[in-house]
PAMITOR-68200 format. One record per residue: residue in one letter; z negated, y negated, x of N, C-alpha, C, O, CB in turn; chain. Coordinates in pm, 1 decimal. Glycine has a CB too. Example, Ala and Ser with C-alpha at 12.3 -4.5 7.8 and 13.67 -1.06 7.14 Angstrom:
(site "a" (-780.0 569.0 1319.0) (-780.0 450.0 1230.0) (-780.0 330.0 1320.0) (-846.5 331.9 1423.6) (-904.6 447.3 1130.8) "A")
(site "s" (-708.0 225.0 1285.0) (-714.0 106.0 1367.0) (-787.0 -3.0 1290.0) (-803.9 -113.8 1340.9) (-572.5 59.8 1408.4) "A")
% end
This chain:
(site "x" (-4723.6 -1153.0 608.5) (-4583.2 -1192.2 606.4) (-4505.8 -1095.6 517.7) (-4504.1 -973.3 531.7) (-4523.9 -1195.0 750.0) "A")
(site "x" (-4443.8 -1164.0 427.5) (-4309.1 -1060.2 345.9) (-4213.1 -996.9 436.5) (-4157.2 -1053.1 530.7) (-4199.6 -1152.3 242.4) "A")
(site "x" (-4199.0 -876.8 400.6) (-4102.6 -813.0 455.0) (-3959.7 -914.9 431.8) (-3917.5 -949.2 321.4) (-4101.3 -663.2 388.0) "A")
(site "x" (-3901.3 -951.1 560.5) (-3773.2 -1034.5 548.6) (-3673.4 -997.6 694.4) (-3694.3 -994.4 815.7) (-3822.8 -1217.6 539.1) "A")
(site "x" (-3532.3 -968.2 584.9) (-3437.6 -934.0 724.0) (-3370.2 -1040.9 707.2) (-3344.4 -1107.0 606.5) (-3336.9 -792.8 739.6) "A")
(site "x" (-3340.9 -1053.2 827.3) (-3216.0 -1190.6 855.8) (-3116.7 -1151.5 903.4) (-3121.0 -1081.4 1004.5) (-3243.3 -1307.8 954.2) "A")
(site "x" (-3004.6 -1184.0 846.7) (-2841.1 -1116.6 888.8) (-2745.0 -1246.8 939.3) (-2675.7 -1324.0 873.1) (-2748.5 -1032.6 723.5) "A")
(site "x" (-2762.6 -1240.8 1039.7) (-2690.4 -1318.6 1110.0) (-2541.7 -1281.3 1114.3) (-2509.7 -1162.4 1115.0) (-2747.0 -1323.9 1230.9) "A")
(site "x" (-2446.7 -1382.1 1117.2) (-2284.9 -1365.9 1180.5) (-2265.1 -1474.6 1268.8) (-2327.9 -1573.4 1306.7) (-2155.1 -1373.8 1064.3) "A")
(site "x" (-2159.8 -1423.3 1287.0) (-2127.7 -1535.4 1472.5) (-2000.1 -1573.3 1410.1) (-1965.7 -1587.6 1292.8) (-2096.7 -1429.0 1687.9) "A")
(site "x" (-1926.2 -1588.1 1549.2) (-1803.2 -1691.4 1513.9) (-1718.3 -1628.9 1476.0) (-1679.3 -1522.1 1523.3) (-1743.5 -1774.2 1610.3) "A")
(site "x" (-1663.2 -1704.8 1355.2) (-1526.7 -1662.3 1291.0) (-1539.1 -1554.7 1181.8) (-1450.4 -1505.6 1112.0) (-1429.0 -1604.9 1402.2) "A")
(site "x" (-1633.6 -1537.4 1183.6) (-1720.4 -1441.9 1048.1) (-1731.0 -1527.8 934.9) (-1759.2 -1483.7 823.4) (-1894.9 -1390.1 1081.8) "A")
(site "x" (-1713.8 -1625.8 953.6) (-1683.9 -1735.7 796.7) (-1538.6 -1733.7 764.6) (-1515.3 -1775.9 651.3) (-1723.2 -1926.6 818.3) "A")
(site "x" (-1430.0 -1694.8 835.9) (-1283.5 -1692.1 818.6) (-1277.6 -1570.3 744.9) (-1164.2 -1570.6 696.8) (-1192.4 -1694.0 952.4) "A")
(site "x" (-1370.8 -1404.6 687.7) (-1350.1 -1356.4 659.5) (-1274.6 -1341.3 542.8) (-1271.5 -1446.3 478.5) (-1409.5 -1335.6 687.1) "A")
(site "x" (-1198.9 -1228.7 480.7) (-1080.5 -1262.5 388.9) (-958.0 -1351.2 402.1) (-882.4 -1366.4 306.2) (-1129.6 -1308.3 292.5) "A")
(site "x" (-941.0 -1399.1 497.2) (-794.5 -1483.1 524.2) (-783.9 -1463.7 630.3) (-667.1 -1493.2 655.6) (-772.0 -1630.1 503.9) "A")
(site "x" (-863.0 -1409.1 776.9) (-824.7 -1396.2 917.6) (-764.2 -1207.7 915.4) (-805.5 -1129.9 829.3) (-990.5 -1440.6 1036.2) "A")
(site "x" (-700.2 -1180.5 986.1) (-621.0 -1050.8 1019.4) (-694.2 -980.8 889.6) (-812.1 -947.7 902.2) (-648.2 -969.2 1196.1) "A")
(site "x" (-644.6 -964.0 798.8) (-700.3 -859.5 691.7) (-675.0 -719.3 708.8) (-742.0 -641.7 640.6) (-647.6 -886.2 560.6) "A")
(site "x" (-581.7 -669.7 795.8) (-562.8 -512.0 843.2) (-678.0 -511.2 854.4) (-753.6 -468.3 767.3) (-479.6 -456.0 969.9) "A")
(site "x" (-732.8 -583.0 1020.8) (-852.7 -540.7 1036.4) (-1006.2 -567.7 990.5) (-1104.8 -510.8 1037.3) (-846.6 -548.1 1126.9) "A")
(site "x" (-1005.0 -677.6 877.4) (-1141.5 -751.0 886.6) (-1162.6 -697.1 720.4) (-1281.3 -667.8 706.2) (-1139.5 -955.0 929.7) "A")
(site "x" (-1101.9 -680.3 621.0) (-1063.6 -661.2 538.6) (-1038.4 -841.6 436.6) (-1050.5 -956.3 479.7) (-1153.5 -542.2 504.0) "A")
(site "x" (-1005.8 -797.8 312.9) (-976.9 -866.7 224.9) (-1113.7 -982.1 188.4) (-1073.6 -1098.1 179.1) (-931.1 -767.2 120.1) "A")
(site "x" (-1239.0 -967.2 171.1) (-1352.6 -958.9 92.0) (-1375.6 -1123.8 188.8) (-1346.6 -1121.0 308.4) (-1476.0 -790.3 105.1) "A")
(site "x" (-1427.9 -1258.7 126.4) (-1544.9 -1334.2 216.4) (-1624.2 -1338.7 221.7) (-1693.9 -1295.3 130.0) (-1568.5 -1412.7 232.8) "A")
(site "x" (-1685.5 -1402.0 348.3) (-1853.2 -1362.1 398.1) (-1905.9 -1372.4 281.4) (-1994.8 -1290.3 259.3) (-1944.1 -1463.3 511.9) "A")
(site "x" (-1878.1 -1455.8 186.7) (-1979.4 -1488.5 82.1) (-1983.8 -1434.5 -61.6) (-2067.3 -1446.6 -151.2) (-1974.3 -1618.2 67.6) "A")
(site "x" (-1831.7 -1352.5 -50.8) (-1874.5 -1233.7 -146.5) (-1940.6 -1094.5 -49.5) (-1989.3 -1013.3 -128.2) (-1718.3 -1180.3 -242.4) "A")
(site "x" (-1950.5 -1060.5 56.8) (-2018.1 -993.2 126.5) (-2160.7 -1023.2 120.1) (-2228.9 -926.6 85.9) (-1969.7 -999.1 237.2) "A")
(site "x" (-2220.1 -1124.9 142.5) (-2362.0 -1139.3 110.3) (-2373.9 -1159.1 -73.8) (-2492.1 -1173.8 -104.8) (-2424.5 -1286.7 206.9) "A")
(site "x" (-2326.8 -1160.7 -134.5) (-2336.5 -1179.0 -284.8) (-2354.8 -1053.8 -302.6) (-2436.0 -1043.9 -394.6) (-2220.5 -1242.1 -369.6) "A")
(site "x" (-2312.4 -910.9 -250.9) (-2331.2 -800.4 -259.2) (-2398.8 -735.7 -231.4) (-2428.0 -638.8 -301.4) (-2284.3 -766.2 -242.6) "A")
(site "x" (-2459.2 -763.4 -104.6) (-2540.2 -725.8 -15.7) (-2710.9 -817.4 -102.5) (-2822.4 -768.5 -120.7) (-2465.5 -784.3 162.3) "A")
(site "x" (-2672.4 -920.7 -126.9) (-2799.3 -967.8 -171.1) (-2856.2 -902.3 -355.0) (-2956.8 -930.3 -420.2) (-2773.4 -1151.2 -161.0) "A")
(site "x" (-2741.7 -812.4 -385.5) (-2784.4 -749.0 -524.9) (-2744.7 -602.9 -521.7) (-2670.9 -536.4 -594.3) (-2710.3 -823.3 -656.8) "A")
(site "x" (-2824.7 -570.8 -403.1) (-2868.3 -409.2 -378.3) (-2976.8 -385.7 -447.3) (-3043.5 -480.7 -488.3) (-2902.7 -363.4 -230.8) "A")
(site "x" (-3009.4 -270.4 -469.4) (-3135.0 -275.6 -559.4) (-3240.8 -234.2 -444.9) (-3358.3 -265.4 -464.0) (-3131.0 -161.7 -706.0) "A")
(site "x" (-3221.8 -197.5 -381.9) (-3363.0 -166.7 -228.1) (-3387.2 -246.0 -188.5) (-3451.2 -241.8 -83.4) (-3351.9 -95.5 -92.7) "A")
(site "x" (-3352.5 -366.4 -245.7) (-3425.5 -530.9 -181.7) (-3472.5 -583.4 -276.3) (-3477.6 -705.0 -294.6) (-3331.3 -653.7 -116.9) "A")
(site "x" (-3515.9 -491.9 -354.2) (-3624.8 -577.7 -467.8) (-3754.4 -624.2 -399.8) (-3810.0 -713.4 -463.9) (-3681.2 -472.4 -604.4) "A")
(site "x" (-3796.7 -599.6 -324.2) (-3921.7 -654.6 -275.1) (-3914.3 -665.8 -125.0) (-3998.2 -597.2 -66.6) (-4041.7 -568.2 -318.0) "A")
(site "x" (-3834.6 -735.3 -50.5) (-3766.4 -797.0 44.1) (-3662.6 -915.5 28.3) (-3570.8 -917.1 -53.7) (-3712.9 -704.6 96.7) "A")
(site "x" (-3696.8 -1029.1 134.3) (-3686.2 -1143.4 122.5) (-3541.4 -1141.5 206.9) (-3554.5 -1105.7 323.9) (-3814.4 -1224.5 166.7) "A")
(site "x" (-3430.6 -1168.6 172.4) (-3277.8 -1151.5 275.5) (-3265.9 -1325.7 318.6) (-3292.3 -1425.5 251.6) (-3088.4 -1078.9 154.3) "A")
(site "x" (-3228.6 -1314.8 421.0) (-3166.8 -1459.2 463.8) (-3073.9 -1432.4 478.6) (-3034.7 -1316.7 463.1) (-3201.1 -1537.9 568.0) "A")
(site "x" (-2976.3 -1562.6 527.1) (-2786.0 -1514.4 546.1) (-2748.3 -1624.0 641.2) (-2754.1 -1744.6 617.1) (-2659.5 -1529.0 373.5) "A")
(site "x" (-2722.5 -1586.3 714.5) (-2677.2 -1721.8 863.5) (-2544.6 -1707.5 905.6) (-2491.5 -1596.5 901.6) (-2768.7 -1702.4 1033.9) "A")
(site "x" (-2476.3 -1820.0 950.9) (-2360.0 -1768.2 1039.2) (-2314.5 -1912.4 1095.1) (-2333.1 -2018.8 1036.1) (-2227.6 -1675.4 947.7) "A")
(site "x" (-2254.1 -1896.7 1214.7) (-2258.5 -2020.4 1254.6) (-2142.4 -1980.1 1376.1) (-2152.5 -1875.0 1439.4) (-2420.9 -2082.4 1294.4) "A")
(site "x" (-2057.5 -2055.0 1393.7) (-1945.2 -2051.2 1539.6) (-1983.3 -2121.3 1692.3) (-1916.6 -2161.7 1787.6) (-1797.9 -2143.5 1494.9) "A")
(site "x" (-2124.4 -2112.5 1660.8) (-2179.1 -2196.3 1834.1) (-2266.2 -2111.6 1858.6) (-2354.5 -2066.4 1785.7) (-2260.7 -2370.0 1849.8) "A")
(site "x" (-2232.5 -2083.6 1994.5) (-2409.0 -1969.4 2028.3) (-2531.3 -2030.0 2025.9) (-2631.9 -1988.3 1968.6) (-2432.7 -1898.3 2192.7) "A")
(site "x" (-2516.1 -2157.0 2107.5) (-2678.4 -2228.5 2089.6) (-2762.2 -2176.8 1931.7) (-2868.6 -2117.6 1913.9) (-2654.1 -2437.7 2080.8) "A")
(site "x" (-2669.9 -2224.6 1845.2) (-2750.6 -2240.6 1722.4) (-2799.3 -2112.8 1660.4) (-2897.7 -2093.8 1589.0) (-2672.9 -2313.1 1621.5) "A")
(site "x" (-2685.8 -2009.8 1714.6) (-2712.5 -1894.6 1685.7) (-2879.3 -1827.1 1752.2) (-2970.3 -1756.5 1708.6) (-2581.3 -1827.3 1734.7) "A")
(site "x" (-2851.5 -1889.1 1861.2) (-2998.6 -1812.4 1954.1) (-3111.5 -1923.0 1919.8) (-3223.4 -1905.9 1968.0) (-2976.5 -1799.6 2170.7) "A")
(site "x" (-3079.2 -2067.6 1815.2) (-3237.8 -2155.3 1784.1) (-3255.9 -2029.2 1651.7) (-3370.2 -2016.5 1607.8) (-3227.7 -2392.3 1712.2) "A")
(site "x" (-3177.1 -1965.3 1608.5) (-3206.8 -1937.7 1470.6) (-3245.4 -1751.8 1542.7) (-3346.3 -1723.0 1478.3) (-3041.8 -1979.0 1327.4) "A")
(site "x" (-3225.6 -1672.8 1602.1) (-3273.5 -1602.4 1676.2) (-3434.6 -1655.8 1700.8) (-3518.9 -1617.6 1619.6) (-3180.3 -1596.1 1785.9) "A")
(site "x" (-3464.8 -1720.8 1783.5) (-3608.1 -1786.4 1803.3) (-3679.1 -1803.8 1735.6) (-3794.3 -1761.0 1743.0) (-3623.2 -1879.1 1838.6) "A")
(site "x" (-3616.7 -1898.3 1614.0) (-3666.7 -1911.6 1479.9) (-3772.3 -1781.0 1390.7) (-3885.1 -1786.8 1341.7) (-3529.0 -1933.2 1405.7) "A")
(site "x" (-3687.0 -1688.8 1399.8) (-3703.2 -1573.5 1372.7) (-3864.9 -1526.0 1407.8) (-3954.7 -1505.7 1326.1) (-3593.7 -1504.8 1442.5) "A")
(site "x" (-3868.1 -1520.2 1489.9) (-4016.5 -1516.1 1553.9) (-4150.3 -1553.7 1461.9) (-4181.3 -1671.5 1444.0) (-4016.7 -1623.0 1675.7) "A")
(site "x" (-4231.9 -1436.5 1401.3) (-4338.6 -1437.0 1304.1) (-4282.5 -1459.7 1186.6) (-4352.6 -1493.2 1091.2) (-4442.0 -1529.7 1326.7) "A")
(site "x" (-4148.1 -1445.1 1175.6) (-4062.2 -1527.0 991.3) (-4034.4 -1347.5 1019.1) (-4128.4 -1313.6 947.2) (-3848.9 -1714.3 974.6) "A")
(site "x" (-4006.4 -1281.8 1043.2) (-3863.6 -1168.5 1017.4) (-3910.6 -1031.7 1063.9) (-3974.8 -1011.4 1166.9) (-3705.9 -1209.8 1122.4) "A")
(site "x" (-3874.5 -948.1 983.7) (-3932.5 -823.6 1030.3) (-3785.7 -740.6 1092.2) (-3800.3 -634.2 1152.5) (-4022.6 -737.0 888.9) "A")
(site "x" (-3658.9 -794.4 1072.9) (-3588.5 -736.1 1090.0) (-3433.9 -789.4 1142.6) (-3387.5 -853.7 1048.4) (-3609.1 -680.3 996.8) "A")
(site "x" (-3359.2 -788.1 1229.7) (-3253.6 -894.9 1212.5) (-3114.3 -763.2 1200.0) (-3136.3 -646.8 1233.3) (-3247.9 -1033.1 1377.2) "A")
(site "x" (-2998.4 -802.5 1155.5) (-2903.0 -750.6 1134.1) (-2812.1 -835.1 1193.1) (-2827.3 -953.3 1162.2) (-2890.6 -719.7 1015.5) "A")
(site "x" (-2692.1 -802.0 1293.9) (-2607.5 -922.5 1341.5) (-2498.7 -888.1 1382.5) (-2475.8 -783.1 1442.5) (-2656.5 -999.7 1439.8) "A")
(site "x" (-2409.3 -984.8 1350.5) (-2279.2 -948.5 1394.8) (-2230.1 -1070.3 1469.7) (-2157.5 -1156.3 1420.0) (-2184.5 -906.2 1276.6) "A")
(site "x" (-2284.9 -1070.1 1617.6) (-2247.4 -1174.7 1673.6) (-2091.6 -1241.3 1680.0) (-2074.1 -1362.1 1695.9) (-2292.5 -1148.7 1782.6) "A")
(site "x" (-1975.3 -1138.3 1664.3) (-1844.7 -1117.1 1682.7) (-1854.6 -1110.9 1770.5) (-1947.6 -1043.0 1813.9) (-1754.9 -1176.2 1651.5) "A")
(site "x" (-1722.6 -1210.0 1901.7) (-1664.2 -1161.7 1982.0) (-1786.5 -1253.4 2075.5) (-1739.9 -1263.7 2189.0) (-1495.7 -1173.6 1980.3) "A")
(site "x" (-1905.0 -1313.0 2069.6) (-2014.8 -1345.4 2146.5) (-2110.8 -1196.3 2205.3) (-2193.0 -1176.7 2294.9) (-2103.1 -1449.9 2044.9) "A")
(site "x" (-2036.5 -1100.4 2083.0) (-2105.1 -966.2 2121.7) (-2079.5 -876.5 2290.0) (-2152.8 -795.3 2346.4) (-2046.6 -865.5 1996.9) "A")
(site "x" (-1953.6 -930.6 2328.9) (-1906.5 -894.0 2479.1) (-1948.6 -959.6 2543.8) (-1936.4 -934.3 2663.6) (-1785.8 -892.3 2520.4) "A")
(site "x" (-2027.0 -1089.6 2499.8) (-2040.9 -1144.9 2693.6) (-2108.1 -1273.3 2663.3) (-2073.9 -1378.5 2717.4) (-1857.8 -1185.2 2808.9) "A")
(site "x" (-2188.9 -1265.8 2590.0) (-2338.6 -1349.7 2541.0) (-2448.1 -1308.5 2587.9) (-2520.2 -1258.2 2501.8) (-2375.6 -1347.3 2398.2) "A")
(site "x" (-2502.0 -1309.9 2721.1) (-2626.2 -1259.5 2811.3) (-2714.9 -1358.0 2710.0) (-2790.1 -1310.1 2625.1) (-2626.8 -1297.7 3014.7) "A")
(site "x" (-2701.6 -1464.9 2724.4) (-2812.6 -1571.2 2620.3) (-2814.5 -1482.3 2452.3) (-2896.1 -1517.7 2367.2) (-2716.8 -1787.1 2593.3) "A")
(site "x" (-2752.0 -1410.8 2435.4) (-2818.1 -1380.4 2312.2) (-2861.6 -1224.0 2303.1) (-2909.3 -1208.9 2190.6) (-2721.4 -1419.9 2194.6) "A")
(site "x" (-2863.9 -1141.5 2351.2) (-2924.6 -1059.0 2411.4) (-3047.4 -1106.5 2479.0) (-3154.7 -1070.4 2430.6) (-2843.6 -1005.6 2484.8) "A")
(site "x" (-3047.5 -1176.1 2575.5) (-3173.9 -1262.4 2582.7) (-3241.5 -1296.0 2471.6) (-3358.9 -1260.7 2460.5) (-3151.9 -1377.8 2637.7) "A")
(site "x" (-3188.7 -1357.2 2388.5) (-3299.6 -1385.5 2302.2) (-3334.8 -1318.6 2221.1) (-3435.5 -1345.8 2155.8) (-3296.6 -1472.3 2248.0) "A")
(site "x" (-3239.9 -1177.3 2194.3) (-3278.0 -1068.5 2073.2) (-3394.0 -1030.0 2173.9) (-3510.0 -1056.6 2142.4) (-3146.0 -923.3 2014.8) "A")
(site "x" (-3370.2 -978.2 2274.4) (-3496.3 -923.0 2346.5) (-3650.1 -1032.1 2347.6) (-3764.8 -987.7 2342.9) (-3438.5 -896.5 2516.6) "A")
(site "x" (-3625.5 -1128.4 2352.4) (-3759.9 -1206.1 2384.8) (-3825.1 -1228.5 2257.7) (-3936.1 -1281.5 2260.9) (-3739.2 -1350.0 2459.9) "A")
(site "x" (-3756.9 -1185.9 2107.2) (-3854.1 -1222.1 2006.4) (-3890.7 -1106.8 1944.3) (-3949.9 -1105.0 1836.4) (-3808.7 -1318.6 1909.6) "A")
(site "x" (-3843.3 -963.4 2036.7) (-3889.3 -855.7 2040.0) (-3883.1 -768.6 1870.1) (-3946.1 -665.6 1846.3) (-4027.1 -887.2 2106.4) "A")
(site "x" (-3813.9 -823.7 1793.2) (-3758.8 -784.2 1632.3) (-3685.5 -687.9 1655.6) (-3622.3 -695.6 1761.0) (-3671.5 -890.2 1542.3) "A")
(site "x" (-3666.1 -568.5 1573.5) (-3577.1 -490.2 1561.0) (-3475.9 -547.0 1515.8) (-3484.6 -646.1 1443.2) (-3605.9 -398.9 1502.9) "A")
(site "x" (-3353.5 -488.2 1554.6) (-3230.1 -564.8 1592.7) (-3121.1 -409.2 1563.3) (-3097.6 -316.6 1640.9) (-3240.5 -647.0 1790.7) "A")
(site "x" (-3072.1 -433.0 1417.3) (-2896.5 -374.0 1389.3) (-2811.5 -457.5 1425.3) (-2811.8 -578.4 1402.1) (-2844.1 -346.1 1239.4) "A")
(site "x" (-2703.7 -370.8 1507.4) (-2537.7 -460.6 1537.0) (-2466.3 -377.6 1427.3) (-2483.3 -260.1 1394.9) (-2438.9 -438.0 1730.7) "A")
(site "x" (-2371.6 -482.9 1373.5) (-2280.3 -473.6 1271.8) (-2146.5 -534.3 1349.7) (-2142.4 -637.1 1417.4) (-2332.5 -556.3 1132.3) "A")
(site "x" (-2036.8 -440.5 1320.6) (-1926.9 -508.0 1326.8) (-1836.4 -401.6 1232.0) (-1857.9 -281.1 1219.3) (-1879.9 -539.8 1485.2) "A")
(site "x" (-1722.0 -485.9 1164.9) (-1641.7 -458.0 1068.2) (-1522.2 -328.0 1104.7) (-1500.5 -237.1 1024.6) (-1581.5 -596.8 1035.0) "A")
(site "x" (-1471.8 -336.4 1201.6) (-1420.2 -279.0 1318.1) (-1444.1 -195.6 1384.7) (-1552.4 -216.5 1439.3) (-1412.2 -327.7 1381.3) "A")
(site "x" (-1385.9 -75.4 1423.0) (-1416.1 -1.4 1543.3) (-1389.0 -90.1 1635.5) (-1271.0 -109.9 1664.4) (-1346.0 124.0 1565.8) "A")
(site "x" (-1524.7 -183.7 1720.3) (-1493.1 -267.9 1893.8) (-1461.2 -130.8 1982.1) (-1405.0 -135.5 2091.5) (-1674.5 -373.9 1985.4) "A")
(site "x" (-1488.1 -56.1 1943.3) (-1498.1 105.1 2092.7) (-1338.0 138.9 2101.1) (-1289.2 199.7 2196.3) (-1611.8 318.2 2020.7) "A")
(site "x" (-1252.7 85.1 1973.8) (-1114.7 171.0 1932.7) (-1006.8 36.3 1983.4) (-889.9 65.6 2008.3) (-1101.5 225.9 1719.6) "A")
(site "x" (-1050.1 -102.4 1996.1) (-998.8 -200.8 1998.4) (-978.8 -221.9 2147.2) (-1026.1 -140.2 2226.1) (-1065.4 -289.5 1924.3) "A")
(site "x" (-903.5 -339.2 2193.7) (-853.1 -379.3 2297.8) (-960.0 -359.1 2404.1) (-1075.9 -370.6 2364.3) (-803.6 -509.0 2280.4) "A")
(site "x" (-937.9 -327.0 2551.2) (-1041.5 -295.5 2598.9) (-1156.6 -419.5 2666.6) (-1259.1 -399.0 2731.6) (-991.2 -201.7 2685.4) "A")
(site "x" (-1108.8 -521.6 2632.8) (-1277.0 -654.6 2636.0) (-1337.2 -634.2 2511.7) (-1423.8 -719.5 2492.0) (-1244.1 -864.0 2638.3) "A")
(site "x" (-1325.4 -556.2 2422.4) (-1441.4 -541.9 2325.9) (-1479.7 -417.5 2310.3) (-1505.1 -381.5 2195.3) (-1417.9 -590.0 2198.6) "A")
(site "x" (-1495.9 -303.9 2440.6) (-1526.5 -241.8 2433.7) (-1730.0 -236.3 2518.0) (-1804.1 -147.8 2560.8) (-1403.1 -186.2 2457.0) "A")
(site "x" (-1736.1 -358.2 2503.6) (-1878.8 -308.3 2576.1) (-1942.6 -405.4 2452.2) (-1861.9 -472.7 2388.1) (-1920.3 -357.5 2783.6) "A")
(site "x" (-2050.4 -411.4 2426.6) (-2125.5 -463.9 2379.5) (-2293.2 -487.5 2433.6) (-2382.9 -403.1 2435.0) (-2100.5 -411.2 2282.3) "A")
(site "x" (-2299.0 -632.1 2476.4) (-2444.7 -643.3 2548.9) (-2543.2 -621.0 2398.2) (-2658.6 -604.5 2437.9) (-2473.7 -831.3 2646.1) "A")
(site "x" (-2541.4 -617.3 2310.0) (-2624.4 -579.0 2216.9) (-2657.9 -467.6 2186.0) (-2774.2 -450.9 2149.4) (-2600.0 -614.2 2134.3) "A")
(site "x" (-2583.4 -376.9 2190.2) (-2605.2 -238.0 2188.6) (-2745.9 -185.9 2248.8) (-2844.1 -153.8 2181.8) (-2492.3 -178.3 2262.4) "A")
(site "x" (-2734.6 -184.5 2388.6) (-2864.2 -148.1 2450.8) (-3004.9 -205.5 2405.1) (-3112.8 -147.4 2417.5) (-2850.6 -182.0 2584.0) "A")
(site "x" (-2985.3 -317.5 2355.5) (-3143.7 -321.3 2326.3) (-3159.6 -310.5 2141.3) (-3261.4 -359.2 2092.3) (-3219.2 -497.4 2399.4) "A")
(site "x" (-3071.5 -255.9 2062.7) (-3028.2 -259.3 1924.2) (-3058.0 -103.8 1879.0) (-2998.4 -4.9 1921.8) (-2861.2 -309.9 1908.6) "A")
(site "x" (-3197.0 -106.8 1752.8) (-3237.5 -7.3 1728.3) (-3122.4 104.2 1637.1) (-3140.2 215.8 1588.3) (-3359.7 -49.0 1670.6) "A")
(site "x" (-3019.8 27.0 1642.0) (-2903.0 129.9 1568.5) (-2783.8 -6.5 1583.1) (-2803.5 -117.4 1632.8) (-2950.8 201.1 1354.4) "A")
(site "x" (-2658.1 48.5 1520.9) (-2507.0 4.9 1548.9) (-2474.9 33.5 1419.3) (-2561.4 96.7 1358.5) (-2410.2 84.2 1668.3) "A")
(site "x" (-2340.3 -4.8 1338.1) (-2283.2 25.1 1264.8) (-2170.7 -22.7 1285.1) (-2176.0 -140.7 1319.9) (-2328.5 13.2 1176.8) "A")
(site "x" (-2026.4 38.3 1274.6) (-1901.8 -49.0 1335.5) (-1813.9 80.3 1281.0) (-1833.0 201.9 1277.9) (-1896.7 -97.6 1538.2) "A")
(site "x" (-1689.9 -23.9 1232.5) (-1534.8 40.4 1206.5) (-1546.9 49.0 1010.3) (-1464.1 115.7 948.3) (-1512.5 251.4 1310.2) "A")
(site "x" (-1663.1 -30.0 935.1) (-1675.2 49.0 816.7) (-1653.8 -26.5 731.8) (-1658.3 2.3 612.2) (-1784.9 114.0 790.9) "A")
(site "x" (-1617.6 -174.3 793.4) (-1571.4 -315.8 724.2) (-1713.2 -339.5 643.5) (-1823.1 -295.7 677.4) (-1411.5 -304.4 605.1) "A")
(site "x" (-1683.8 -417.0 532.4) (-1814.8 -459.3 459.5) (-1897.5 -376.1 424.1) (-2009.4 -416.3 392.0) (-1800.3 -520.1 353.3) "A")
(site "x" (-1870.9 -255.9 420.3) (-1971.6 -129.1 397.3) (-2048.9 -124.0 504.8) (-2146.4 -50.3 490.3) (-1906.8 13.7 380.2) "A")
(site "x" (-2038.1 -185.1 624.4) (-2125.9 -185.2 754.3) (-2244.3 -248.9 689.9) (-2333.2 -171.1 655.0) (-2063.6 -273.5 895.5) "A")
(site "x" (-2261.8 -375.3 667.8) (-2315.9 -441.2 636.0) (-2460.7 -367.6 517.1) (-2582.6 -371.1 533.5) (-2209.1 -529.3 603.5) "A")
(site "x" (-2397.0 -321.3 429.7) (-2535.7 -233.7 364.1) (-2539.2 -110.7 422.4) (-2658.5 -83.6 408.1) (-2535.8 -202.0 197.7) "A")
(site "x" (-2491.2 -19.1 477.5) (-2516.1 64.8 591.1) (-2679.2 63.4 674.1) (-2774.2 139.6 692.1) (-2400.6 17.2 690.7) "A")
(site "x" (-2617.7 -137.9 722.1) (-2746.7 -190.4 818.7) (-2848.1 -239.4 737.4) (-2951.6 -292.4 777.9) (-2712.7 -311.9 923.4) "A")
(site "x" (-2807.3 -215.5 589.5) (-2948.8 -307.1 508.5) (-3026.8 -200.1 518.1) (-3139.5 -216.4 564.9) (-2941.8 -372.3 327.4) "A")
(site "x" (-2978.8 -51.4 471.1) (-3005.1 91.7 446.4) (-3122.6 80.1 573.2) (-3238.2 39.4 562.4) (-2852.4 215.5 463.6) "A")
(site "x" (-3074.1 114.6 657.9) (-3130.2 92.5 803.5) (-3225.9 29.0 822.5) (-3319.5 82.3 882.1) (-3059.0 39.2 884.3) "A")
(site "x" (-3235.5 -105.8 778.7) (-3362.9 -224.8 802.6) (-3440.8 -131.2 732.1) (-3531.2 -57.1 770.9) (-3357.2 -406.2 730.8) "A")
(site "x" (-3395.2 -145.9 633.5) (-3543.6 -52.2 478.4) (-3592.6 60.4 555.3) (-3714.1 55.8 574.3) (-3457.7 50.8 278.1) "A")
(site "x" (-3524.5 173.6 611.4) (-3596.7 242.9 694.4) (-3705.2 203.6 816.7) (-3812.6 259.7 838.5) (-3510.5 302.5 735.9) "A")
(site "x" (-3654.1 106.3 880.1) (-3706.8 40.0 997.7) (-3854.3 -26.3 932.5) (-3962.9 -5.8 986.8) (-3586.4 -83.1 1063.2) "A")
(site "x" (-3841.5 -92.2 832.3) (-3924.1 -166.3 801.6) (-4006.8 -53.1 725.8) (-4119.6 -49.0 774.9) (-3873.3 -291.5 734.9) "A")
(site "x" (-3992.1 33.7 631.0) (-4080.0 152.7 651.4) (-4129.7 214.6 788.9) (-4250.8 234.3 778.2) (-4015.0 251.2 591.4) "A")
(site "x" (-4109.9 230.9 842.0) (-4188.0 310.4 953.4) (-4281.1 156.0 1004.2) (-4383.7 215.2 1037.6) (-4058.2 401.7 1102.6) "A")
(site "x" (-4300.0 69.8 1019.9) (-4358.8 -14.5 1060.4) (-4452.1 -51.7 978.2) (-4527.0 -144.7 1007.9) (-4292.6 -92.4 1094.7) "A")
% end
């Protein structure tokens, strides 16, 4: 199998660049993966790019994952507080697993201060806006070295 990370986003991660820009910044998802997909440490790694505003689909493509992915990167959004089903399923396909969020959630209102992903998530990145995002690519490449 090719080394391949999959970077998932959750809901409302497609509104990026026009939803609260204080906090989310300026940039859309899809110049965020346009960037992220012309790093030069992914020359010989396969990137996918998902995002979707329903959890179901989020956790078939979680599953999916399974023997495809050496690595997942995710920013569930606000499914990240209180999505037991997807935590469930990061755990059952047993992939190393980065959380990304754009935002300090720890600095924000206090329902987004817990995150069920955290605990089973071989690292975090949060508060660094789109710089999170290759932060966690940085991260996979390590991960996927040691393996």
């Amino acid at each position: 199998m090719a080394d391949r990370i999959l970077i998932i986003n959750g809901p409302n991660i497609n509104m990026l660049g026009t939803r609260e820009k204080q906090i989310y910044g300026n940039q859309s998802l899809e110049e965020i993966n346009k960037e992220i997909a012309n790093m030069p440490i992914l020359k010989d790694i396969d990137l996918e790019f998902f995002q979707s505003n329903h959890e179901g689909v989020i956790i078939d493509k979680i599953q999916e994952a399974l023997g495809r992915v050496k690595v997942i990167i995710i920013n569930a959004g606000a499914l990240t507080h209180y999505s037991i089903a997807i935590h469930d399923a990061l755990k059952a396909v047993d992939i190393p697993v980065i959380e990304v969020h754009l935002s300090n959630i720890y600095a924000r209102e206090g329902f987004r201060d817990r995150s069920l992903i955290s605990p089973i998530a071989a690292g975090g990145v949060f508060g660094f806006g789109a710089t999170g995002y290759k932060m966690a690519v940085y991260g996979a490449c390590e991960l996927l070295k040691d393996n």
